[in-house]
C-alpha positions as a Python dict, from the first residue, in 0.01 Angstrom:
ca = {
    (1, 'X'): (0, 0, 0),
    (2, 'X'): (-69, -375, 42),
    (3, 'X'): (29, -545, 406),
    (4, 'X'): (246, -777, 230),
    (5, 'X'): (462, -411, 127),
    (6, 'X'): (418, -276, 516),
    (7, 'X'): (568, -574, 639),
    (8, 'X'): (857, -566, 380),
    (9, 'X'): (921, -205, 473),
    (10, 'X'): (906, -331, 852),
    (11, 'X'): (1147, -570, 784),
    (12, 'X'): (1412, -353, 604),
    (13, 'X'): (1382, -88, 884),
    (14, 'X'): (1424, -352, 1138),
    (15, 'X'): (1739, -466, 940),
    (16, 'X'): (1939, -64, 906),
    (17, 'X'): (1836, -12, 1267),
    (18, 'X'): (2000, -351, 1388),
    (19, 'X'): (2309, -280, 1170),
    (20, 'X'): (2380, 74, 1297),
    (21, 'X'): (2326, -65, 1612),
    (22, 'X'): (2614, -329, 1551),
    (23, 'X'): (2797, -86, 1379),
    (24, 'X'): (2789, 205, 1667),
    (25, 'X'): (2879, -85, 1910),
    (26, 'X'): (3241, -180, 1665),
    (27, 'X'): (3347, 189, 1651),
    (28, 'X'): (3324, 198, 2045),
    (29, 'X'): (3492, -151, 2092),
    (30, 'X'): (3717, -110, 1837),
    (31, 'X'): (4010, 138, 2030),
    (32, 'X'): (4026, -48, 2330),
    (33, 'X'): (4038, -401, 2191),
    (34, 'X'): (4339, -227, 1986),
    (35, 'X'): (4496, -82, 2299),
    (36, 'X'): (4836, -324, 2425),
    (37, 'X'): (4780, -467, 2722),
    (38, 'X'): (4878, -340, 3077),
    (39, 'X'): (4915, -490, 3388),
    (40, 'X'): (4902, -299, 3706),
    (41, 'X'): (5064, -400, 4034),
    (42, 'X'): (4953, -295, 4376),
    (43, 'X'): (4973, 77, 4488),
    (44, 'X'): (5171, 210, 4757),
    (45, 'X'): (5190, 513, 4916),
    (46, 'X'): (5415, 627, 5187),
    (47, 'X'): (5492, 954, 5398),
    (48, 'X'): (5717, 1155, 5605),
    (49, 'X'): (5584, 1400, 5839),
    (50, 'X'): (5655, 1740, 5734),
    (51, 'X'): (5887, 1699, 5424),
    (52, 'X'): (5664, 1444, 5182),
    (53, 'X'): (5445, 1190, 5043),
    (54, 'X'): (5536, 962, 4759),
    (55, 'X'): (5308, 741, 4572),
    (56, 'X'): (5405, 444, 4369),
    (57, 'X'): (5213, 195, 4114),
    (58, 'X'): (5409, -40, 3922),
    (59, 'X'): (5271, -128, 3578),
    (60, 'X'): (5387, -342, 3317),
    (61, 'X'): (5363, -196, 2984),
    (62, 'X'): (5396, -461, 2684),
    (63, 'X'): (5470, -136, 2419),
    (64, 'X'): (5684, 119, 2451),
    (65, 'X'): (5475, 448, 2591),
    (66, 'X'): (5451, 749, 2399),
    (67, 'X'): (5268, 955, 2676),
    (68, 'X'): (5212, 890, 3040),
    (69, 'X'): (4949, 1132, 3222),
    (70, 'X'): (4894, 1126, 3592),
    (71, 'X'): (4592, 1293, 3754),
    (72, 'X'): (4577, 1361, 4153),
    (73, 'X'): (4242, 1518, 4260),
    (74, 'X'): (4345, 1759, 4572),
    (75, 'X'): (4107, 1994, 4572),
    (76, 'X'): (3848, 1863, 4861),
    (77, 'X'): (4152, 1788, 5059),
    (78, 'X'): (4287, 2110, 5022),
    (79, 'X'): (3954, 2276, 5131),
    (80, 'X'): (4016, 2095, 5467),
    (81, 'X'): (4327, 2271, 5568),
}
């Protein structure tokens, strides 16, 4: 095999290994720059001794939602008590 060929080979490697690259990076960009847009106000949270606590976060959704999930992680608090 002649340099001239190992530096063609080189080459195309180079170029499948840069577009995979740019590929990988669309498929991971793609779903968020598809996402509407949200806008979150500031958080409150409020309580009353012995009876409850409430928790509030505006947000302005641009869409309609299909699905809301909220998440609260208790479980090192709960260890306290």
């Amino acid at each position: 095999m002649t340099a001239m060929a190992r530096a063609g080979r080189r080459i195309a490697a180079s170029w499948v290994a840069l577009s995979l690259a740019v590929a990988s990076l669309l498929v991971v960009v793609a779903p968020a720059l598809a996402a509407d847009p949200v806008e979150f106000g500031t958080p409150t949270a409020s309580s009353t001794y012995g009876t409850s606590i409430v928790f509030k976060q505006p947000v302005d959704l641009f869409a309609p939602a299909n699905t809301l999930k909220s998440l609260a992680a208790l479980e090192p608090y709960l260890a306290r008590l």
